[in-house]
C-alpha positions as CSV (number, residue, x, y, z in Angstrom):
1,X,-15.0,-6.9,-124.8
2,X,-16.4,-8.8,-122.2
3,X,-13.0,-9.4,-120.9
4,X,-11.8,-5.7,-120.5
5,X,-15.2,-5.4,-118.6
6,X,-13.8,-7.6,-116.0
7,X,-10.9,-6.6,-115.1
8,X,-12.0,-3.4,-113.3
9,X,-14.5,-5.7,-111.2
10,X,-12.0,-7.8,-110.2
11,X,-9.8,-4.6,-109.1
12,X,-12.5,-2.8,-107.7
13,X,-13.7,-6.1,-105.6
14,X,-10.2,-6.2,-104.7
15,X,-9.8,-2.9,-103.1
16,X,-13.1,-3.0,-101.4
17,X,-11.6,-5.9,-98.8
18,X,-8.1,-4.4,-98.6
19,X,-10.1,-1.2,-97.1
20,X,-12.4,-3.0,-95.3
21,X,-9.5,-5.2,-93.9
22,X,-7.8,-1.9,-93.2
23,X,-11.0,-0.7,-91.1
24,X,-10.7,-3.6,-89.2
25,X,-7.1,-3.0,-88.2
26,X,-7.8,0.5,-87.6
27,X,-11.3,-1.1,-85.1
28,X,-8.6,-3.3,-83.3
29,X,-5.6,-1.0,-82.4
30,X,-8.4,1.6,-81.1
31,X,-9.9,-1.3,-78.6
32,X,-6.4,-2.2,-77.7
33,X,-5.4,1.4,-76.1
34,X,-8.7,1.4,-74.6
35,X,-8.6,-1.4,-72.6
36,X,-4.4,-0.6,-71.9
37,X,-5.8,2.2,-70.4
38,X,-8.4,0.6,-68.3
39,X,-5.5,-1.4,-66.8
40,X,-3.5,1.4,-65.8
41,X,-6.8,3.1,-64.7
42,X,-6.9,-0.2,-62.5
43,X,-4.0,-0.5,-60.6
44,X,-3.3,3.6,-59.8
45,X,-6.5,2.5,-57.8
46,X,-5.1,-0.6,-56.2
47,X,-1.7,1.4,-55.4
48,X,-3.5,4.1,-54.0
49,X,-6.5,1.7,-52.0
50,X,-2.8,0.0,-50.4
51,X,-1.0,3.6,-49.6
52,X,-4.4,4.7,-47.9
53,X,-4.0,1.5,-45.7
54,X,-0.3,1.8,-44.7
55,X,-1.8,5.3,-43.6
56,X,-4.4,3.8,-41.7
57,X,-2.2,1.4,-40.2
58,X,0.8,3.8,-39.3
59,X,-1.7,6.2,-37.3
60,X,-3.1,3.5,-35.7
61,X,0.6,2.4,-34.8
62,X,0.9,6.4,-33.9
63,X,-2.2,6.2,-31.8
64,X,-1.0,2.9,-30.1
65,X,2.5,4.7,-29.4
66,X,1.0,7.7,-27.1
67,X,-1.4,5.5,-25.6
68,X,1.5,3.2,-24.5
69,X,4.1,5.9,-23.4
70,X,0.8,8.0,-21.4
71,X,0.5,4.3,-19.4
72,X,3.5,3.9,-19.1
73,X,3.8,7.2,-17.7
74,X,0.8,7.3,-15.3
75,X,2.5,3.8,-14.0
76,X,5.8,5.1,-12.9
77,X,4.0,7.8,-11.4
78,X,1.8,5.3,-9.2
79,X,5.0,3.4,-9.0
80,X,6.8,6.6,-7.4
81,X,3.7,7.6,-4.9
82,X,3.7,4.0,-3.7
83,X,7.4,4.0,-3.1
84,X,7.2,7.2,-1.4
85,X,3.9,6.3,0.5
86,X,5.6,3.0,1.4
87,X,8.9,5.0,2.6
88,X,7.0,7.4,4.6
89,X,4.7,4.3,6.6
90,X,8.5,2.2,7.1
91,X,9.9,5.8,8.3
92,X,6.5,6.0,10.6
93,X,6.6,1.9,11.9
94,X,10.9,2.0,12.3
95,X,10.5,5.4,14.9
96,X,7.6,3.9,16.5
97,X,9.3,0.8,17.6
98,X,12.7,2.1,18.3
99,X,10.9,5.2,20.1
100,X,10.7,3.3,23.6
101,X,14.0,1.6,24.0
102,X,15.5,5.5,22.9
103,X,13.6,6.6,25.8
104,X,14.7,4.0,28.0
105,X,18.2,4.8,27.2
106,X,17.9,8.3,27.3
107,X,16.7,7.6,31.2
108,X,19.1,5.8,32.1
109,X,21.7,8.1,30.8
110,X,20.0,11.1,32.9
111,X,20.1,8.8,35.7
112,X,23.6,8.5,35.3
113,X,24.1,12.0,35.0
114,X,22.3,13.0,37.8
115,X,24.3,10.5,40.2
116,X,27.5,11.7,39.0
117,X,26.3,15.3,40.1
118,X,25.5,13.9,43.2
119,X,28.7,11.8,43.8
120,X,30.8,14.7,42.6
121,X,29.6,16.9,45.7
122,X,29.9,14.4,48.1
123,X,33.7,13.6,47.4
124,X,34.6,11.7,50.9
125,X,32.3,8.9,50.1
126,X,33.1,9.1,46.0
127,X,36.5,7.8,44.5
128,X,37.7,9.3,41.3
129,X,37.6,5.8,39.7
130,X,34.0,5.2,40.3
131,X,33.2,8.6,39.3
132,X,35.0,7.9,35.9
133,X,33.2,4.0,35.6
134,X,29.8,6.0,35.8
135,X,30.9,9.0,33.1
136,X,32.3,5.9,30.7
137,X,29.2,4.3,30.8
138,X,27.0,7.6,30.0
139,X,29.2,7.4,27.1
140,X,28.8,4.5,26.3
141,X,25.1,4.6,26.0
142,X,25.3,8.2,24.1
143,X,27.9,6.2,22.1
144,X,24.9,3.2,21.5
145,X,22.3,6.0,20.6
146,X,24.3,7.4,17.9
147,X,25.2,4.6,16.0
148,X,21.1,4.1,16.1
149,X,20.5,7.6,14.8
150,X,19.9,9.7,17.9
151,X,21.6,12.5,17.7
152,X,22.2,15.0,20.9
153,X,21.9,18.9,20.6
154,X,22.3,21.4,22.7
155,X,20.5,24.7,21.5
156,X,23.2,27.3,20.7
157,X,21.3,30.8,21.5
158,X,21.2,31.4,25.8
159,X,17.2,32.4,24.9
160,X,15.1,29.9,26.6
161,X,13.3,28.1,24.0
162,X,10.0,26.0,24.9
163,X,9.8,24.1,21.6
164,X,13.4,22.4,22.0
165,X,14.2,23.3,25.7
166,X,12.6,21.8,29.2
167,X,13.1,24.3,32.4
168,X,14.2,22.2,35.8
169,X,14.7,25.7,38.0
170,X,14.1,29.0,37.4
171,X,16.8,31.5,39.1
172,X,15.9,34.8,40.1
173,X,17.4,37.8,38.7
174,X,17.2,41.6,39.7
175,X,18.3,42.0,36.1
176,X,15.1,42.2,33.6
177,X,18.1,41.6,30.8
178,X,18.6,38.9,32.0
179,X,15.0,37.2,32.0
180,X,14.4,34.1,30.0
181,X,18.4,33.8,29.5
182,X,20.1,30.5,30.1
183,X,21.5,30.1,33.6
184,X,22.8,26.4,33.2
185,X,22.9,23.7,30.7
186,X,21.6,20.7,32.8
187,X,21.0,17.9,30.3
188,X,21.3,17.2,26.3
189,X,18.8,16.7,24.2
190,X,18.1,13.9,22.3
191,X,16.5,13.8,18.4
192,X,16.0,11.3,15.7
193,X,15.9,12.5,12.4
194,X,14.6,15.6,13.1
195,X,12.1,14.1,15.8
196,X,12.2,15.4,18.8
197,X,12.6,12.3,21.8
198,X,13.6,14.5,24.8
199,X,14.2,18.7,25.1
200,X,17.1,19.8,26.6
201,X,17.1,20.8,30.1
202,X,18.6,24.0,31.4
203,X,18.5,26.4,34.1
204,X,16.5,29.8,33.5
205,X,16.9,33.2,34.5
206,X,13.5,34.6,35.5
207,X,13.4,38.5,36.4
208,X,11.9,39.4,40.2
209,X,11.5,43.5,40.4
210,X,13.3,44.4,44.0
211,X,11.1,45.3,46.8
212,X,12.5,48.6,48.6
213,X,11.7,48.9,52.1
């Protein structure tokens, strides 16, 4: 009797710690996910704290870009002012120190011009050669301030003009068409790139009404 009494106890004590060993498993597992969870949790946050920084750093980079190409733009365009300031003062210091010797040579050549007029209406005391010495050398200097830049220029309309033209004689004329119109071409003019160094020098026509008597 006492034996058949046991039996039960000893099943019963026996399935009481298989469940509470099952309870235990079941406590475990459940802490397990959890802190898997956590984890993952975890590094989402890192990967997202380290895209948010290659952000940041690739607008900075972005930033740094445009703030190097406007310099470097602003530079070239100091760069090209100085150039063309510089230009413009070399242009300024190169015509003011060829300016005299032009002039010089530009006399000269006048003065070789007008003694060939001169010689060419006296022809008993003027030989052909000399006369042709003197016109080679005028050439010769026209020749000189060429290759230096000077160009001559003889206006092409027969209106006087007082901006590119010098007046040595007025001729009278009966003919008011005629007044202000080229008479005679005396001289050349002379220019360096568009600078003026000496007019040219005609004749002009200047109208005088008729007195009737």
């Amino acid at each position: 009797m006492e034996d058949s009494q046991l039996l039960p106890n000893d099943t019963s004590q026996q399935y009481r710690e298989h469940a509470g060993s099952s309870n235990n498993m079941g406590h475990d597992t459940s802490v397990d996910s959890v802190a898997g969870s956590a984890d993952i949790l975890a590094s989402m946050e890192e990967v997202k704290q380290r895209m948010q920084g290659l952000l940041g750093e690739m607008e900075n980079l972005r930033q740094d870009f445009e703030t190097k190409v406007k310099y470097d733009e602003s530079k070239q365009y100091l760069i090209d002012t100085l150039h063309r300031e510089l230009q413009v003062y070399r242009e300024g210091i190169h015509f003011r120190i060829l300016r005299p010797i032009f002039l010089d040579l530009i006399t000269m050549y006048d003065d070789l011009g007008k003694l060939l007029d001169n010689m060419s209406r006296d022809s008993i005391t003027s030989s052909n050669i000399t006369l042709q010495n003197l016109a080679s050398f005028q050439d010769t200097i026209e020749e000189i301030l060429r290759r230096n830049g000077v160009q001559t220029f003889a206006m092409p309309e027969n209106v006087f003009l007082a901006s590119r033209q010098r007046i040595q004689k007025l001729v009278p004329t009966s003919d008011p068409v005629m007044d202000k119109q080229i008479s005679r071409r005396v001289r050349k003019g002379f220019e360096y790139e568009g600078k003026l160094l000496r007019p040219e020098t005609v004749e002009v026509y200047k109208y005088t009404p008729t007195t009737d008597r």
